[in-house]
C-alpha positions as CSV (number, residue, x, y, z in Angstrom):
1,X,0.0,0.0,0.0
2,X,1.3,3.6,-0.8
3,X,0.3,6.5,1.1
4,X,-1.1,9.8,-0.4
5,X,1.1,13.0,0.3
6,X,-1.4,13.9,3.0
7,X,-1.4,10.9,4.6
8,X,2.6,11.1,4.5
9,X,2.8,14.6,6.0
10,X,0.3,13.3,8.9
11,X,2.4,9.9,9.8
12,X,5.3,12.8,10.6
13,X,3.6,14.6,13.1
14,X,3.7,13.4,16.4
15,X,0.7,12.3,18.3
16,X,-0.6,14.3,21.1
17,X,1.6,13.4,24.4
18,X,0.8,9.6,23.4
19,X,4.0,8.6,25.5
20,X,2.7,10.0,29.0
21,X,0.3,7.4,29.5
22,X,0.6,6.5,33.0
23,X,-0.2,2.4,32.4
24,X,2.9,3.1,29.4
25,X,5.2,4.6,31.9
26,X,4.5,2.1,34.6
27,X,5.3,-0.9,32.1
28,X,8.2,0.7,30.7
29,X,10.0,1.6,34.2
30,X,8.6,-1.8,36.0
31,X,6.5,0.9,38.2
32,X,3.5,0.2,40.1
33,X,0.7,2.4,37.8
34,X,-0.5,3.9,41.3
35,X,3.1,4.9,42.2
36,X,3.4,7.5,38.7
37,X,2.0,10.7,39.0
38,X,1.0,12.6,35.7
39,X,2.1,16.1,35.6
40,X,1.9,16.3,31.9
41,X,-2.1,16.8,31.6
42,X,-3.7,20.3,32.7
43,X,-6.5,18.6,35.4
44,X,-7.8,20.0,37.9
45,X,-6.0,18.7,41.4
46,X,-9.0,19.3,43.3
47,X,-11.1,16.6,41.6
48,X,-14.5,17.3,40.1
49,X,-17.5,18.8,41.9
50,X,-19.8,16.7,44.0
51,X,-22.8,18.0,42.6
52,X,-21.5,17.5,39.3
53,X,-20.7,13.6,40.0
54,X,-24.1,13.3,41.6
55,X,-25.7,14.6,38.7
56,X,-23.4,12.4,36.3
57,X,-24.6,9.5,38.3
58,X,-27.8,9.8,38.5
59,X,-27.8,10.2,34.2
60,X,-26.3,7.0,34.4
61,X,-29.3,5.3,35.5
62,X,-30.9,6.4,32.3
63,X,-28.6,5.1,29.6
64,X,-31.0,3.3,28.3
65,X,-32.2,6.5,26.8
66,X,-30.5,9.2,23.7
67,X,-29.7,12.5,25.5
68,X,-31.5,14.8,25.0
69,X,-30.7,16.3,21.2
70,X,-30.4,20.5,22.3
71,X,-28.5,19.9,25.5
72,X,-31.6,22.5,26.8
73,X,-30.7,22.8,30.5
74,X,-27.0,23.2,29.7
75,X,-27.9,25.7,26.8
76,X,-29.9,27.4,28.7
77,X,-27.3,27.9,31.6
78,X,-24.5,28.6,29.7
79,X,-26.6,31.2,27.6
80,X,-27.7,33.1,31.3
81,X,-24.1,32.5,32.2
82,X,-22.4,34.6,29.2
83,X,-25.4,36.8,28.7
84,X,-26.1,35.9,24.9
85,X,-28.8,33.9,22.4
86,X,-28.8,30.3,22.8
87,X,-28.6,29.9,19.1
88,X,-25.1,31.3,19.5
89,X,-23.8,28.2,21.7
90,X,-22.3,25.0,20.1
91,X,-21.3,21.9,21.9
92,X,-18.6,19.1,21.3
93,X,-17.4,16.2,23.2
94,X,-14.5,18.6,24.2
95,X,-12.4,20.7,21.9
96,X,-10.8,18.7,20.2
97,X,-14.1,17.9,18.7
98,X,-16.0,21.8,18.7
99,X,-12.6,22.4,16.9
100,X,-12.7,19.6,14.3
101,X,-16.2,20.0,13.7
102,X,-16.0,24.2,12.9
103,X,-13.3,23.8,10.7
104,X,-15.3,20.9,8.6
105,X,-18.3,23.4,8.5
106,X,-16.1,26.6,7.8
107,X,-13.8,25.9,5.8
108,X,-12.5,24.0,2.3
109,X,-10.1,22.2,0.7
110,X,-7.2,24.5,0.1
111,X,-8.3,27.5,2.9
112,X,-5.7,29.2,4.5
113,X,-5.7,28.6,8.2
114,X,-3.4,31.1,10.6
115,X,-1.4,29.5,13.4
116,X,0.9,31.2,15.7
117,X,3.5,28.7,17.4
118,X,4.0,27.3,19.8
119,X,0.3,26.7,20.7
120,X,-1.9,23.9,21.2
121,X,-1.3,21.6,18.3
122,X,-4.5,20.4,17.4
123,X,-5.7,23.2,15.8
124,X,-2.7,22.7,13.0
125,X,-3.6,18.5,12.8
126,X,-7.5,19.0,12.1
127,X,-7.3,22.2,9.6
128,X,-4.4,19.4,7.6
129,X,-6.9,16.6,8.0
130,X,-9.5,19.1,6.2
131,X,-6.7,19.7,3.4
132,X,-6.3,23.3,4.5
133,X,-3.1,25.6,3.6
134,X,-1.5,26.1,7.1
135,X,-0.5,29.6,7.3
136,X,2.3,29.8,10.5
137,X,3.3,33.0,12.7
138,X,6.2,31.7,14.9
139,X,6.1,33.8,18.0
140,X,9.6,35.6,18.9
141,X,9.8,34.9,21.6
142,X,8.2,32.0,21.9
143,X,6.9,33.3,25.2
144,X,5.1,35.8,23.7
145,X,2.4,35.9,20.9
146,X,3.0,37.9,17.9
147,X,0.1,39.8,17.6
148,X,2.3,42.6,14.8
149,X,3.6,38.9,12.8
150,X,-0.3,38.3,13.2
151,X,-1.9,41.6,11.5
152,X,1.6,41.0,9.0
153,X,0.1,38.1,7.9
154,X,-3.7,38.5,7.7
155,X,-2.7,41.5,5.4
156,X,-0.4,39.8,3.6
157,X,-2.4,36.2,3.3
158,X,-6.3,35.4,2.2
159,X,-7.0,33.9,5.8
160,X,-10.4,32.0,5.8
161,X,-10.2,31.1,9.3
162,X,-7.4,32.4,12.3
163,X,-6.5,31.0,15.4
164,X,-5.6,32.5,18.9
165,X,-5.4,30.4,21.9
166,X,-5.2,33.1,24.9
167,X,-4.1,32.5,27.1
168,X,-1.7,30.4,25.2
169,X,-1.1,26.5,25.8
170,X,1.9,25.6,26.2
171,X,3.2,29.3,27.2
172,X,0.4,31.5,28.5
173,X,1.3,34.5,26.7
174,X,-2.6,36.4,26.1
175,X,-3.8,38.6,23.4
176,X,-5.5,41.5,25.0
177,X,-9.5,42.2,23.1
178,X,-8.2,45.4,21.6
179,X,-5.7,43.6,19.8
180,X,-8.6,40.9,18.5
181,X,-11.1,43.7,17.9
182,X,-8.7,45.6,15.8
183,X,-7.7,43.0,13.7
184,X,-11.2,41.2,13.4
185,X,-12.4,44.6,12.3
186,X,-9.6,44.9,9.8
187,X,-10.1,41.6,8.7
188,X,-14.4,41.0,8.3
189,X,-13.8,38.1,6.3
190,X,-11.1,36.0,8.2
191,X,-13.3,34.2,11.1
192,X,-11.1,34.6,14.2
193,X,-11.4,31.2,17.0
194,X,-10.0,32.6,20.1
195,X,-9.2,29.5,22.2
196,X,-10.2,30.1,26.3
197,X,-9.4,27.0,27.1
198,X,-6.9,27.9,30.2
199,X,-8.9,31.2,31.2
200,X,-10.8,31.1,34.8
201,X,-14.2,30.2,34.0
202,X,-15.7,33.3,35.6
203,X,-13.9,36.3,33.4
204,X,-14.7,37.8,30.3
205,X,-11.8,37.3,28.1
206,X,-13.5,38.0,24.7
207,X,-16.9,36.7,25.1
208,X,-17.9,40.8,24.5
209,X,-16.4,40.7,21.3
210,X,-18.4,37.0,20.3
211,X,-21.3,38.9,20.8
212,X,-20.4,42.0,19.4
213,X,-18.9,40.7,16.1
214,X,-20.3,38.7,13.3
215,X,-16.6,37.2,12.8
216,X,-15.0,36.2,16.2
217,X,-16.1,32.8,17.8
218,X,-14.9,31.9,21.4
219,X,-13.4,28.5,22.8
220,X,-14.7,27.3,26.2
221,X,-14.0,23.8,28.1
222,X,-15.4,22.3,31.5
223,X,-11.9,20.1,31.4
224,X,-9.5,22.4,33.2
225,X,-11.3,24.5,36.0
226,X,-14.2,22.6,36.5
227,X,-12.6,19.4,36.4
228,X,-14.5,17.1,34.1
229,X,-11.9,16.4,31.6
230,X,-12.9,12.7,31.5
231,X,-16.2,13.9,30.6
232,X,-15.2,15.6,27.2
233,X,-17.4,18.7,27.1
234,X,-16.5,22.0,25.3
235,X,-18.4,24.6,23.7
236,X,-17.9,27.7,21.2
237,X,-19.9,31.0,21.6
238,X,-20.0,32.3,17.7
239,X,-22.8,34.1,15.9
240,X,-26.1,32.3,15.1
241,X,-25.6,32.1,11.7
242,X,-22.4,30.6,11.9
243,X,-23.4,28.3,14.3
244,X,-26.8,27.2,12.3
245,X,-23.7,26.6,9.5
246,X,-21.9,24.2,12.0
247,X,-24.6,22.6,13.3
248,X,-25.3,20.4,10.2
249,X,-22.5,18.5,10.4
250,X,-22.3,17.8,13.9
251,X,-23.5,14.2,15.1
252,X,-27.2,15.1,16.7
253,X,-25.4,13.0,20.2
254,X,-22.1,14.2,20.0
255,X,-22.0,14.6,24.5
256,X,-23.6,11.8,26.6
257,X,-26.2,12.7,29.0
258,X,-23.6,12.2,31.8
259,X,-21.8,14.9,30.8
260,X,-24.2,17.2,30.2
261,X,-25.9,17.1,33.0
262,X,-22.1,17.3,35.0
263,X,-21.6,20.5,33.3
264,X,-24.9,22.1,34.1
265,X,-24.5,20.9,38.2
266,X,-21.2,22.2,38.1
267,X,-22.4,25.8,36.6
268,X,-24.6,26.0,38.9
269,X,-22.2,24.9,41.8
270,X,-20.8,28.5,43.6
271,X,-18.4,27.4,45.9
272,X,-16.1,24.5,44.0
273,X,-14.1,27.1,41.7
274,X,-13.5,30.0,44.0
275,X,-11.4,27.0,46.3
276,X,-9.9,25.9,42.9
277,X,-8.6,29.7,42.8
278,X,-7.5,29.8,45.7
279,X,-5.6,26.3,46.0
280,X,-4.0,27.4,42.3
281,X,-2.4,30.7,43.4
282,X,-1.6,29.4,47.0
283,X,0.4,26.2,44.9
284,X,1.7,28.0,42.4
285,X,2.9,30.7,44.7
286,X,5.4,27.9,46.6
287,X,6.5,26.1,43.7
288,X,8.1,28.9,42.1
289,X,9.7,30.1,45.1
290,X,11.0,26.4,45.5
291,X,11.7,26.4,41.9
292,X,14.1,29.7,42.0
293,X,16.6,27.8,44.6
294,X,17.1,24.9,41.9
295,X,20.1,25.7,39.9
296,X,20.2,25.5,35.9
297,X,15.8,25.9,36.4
298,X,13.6,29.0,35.3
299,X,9.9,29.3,34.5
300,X,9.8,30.8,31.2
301,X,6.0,30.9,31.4
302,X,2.5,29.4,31.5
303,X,-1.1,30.3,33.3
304,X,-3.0,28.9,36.6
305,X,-1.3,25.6,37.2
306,X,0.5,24.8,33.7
307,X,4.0,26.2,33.9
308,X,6.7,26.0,31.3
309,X,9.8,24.8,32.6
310,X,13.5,26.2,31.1
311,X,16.0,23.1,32.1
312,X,18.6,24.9,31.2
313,X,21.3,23.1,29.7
314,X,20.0,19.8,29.8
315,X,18.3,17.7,27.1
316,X,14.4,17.7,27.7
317,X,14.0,14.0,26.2
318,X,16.7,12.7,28.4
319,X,15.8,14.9,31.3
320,X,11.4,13.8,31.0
321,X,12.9,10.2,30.8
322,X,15.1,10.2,34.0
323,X,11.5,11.9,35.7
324,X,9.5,9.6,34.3
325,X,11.8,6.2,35.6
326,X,11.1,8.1,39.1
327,X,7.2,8.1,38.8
328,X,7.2,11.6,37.7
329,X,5.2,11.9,33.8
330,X,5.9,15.5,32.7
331,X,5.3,17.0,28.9
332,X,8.5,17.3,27.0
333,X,7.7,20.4,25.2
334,X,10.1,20.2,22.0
335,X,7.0,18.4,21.2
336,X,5.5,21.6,20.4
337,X,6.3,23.4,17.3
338,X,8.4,26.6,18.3
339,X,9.9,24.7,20.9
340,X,11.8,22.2,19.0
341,X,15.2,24.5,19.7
342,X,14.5,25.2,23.6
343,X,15.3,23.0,26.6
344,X,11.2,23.0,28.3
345,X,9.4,20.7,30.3
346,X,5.8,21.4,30.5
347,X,4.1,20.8,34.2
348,X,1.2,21.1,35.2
349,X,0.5,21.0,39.0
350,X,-1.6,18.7,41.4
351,X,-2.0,18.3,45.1
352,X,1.1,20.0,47.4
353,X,1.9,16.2,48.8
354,X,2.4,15.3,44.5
355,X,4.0,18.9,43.9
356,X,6.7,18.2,46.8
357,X,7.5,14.9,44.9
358,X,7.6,16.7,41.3
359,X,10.3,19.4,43.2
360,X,12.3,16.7,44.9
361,X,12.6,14.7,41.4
362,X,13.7,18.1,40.1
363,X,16.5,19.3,42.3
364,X,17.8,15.4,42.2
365,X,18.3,15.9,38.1
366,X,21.2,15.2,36.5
């Protein structure tokens, strides 16, 4: 069998994080699975919400029936929640799927499709699986996002659709809205996807311009904050017509009942993510005063619990190996395009009796 070019180019990029499995990193080190911690996954270490498990279970005692087809009671909340039409929401069984699904009913074969890098690498695998013309902004430095490379480019390039993830995965570098508002405004055809995947669940970020523009669609997720990753539950805000556009390709069950009705408890739950707040900047606080004492080790960025480790001059394959024979899964970001040239770790931290492990493998590095 020969492969098409396509098919070619997609055997070369690397699948997402595939090697952290914890059950992989147990077999490969002869570890116990429940002695490896992952630190490579953006979770919430406070678990998920009781109310949202309560109402997860209790939809499991109807799986006998389809859920229901609208996703009213989530709709309905999320629409209250962000203070828009619920004709403007659109729901995927997380973002991997809102994202692969928009890009199937926005796009064709051959559309240009604006990346900056490094950023969260799906977006550049599903606009090549729809055979689009990947148009890349490499941000310099990579800890920042090039908005000016951006506008370069959007004048320079016929961009059917742009993407923005702020704050940015793996660096969390943000765009501020005047910068998306003046180059949305600029550009009335290009449909800008700002990705809010890592913002706290509560602000803003560019919801005001979703509902004040015809061309800017927001990224949402209850994976990181709300802590029902395992669920798979994201949504994009973007105009009604777009979304009536989207809506006849995606699968009329695309999110089990479960999960919807997880997400709606945990809307409507007021305490759970003011502790999460609190826990992240109490966490994050100590580990980067630990993290300063540690010769040849930096933060070079990141956002709530997700930080971007500089390992100075070691290798980051060799050094996310030696962690990872000590229990310890971390993200070797290299992985990331932008990255390939810079020695980072990405971590993302959990409970302070698993963060005092991750700094103890640190300081012990070779």
């Amino acid at each position: 069998m020969t492969l098409n070019s396509q098919s070619r180019e997609l055997a070369s990029l690397r699948l997402y994080e595939a090697e952290t499995s914890v059950e992989t990193i147990a077999l490969r080190y002869g570890l116990e699975a429940s002695a490896v911690i992952d630190f490579s996954l953006n979770v919430n270490p406070l678990g998920s919400p009781p109310s949202a498990i309560a109402a997860a279970s209790a939809a499991l005692e109807r799986s006998n029936l389809y859920p229901d087809i609208n996703f009213q009671r989530l709709r309905s909340a999320l629409a209250a929640r962000h203070e828009l039409s619920e004709e403007c929401l659109f729901f995927g069984a997380g973002l991997d799927d809102v994202i692969k699904l928009l890009l199937q009913a926005w796009t064709s074969e051959g559309d240009k499709v604006l990346i900056h890098i490094p950023t969260f690498p799906r977006y550049e695998l599903e606009a090549r699986l729809r055979g689009c013309t990947l148009v890349v902004v490499e941000n310099d430095p990579p800890e920042e996002i090039s908005t000016a490379a951006i506008a370069r480019e959007l004048t320079a390039s016929d961009i059917a659709l742009a993407f923005i993830c702020t704050p940015n995965n793996p660096t969390g570098a943000t765009v501020s809205n005047d910068d998306i508002e003046r180059m949305a405004r600029r550009h009335p055809d290009t449909i800008f996807i700002i990705d809010e995947a890592l913002i706290y669940p509560s602000e803003d970020g560019a919801m005001p311009l979703a509902r004040k523009h015809d061309n800017i669609v927001v990224l949402r997720t209850f994976s990181k904050y709300f802590g029902l990753a395992g669920l798979r539950i994201g949504y994009a805000v973007a105009p009604s017509s777009l979304v009536r556009v989207a809506e006849v390709g995606r699968p009329p069950f695309n999110m089990a009942a479960s999960a919807v009705c997880a997400a709606a408890a945990a809307l409507a739950d007021t305490t759970f993510l003011p502790a999460c707040k609190a826990q992240f900047r109490n966490e994050v606080a100590w580990f980067l005063e630990r993290v300063a004492s540690i010769p040849r080790l930096s933060i070079r960025g990141g956002n709530a619990n997700m930080l971007l480790l500089d390992i100075g001059d070691r290798d980051p394959g060799v050094a996310a190996a030696e962690l990872a024979a000590n229990g310890i899964v971390v993200a070797d970001a290299t992985s990331f395009r932008g990255l390939e040239k810079h020695n980072v770790l990405r971590v993302s931290l959990r409970g302070h009796a698993e963060n005092l492990k991750l700094i103890s493998a640190l300081e012990a590095l070779q």
